[in-house]
Phi, psi and omega in degrees: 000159176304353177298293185290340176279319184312294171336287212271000148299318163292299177321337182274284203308324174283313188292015188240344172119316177312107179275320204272139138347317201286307200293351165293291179297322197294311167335312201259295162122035177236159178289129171326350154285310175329280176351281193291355171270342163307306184305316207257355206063003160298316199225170157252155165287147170304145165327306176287355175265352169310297178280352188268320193281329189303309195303316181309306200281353161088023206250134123322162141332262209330301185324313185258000163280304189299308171304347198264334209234150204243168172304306195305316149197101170031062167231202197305331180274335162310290202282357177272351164271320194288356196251289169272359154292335169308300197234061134264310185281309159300325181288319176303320170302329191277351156289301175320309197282328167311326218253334134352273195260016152312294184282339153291341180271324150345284198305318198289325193300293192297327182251015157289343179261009208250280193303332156284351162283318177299322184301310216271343161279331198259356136293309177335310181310292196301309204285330155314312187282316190284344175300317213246348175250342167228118197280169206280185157333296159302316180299309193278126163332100179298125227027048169073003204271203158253043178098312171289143159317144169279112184092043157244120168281000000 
């Protein structure tokens, strides 16, 4: 808010060595009332008062742009918080979808070791059934018959 912005202008402006408003305004080339309405929350600075007040306070622009304009209404300093709760909220999906497509690569893993285990029971299976359907040598009768001697009645 314009309050929290006022606040950390005066804490810039002391912390840069300006004990006064005037020693501010004289830098920037706006009046000490500008200062104190910065200062006081009254007011924001104009646009043309941007590079001169960053430089006084010892500030990038951006710094003092971001610091100028509150979320509450919807200006730079908003979407510049709002930007990074925005790819805070995209870095977090992109672990959740990391974490997607880990357990999709899982599932895919597990179920390629399941069809080649099913392949490898359903040949066993078959060389079982062809074992039991065709009995070995020995098992089977000698002279064609059905178990009677040839010429017995």
């Amino acid at each position: 808010m314009a309050e929290e912005f006022g606040q950390w202008v005066k804490e810039r402006r002391r912390a840069v060595g300006l004990r006064r408003q005037e020693d501010l305004a004289a830098l920037v080339d706006v009046t000490q009332s500008a200062v104190s309405d910065w200062e006081n929350g009254n007011n924001f600075p104009k646009r043309e008062t941007i590079p001169a007040l960053a430089r006084a306070l010892n500030v990038t622009e951006d710094d003092l742009l971001a610091r100028a304009y509150d979320s509450s209404y919807g200006t730079v300093g908003g979407l510049a918080r709002q930007q990074r709760q925005m790819m805070e909220s995209i870095n977090r999906f992109e672990l959740r979808f990391s974490d997607v497509v880990t357990t999709m690569e899982r599932i895919t893993n597990w179920a390629d070791q399941m069809e080649r285990a099913l392949a490898e029971m359903r040949d066993l299976l078959q060389q079982a059934l062809t074992a039991i359907a065709e009995p070995s040598s020995r098992e089977r009768p000698s002279g064609g018959g059905r178990g009677r001697k040839a010429g017995a009645l």
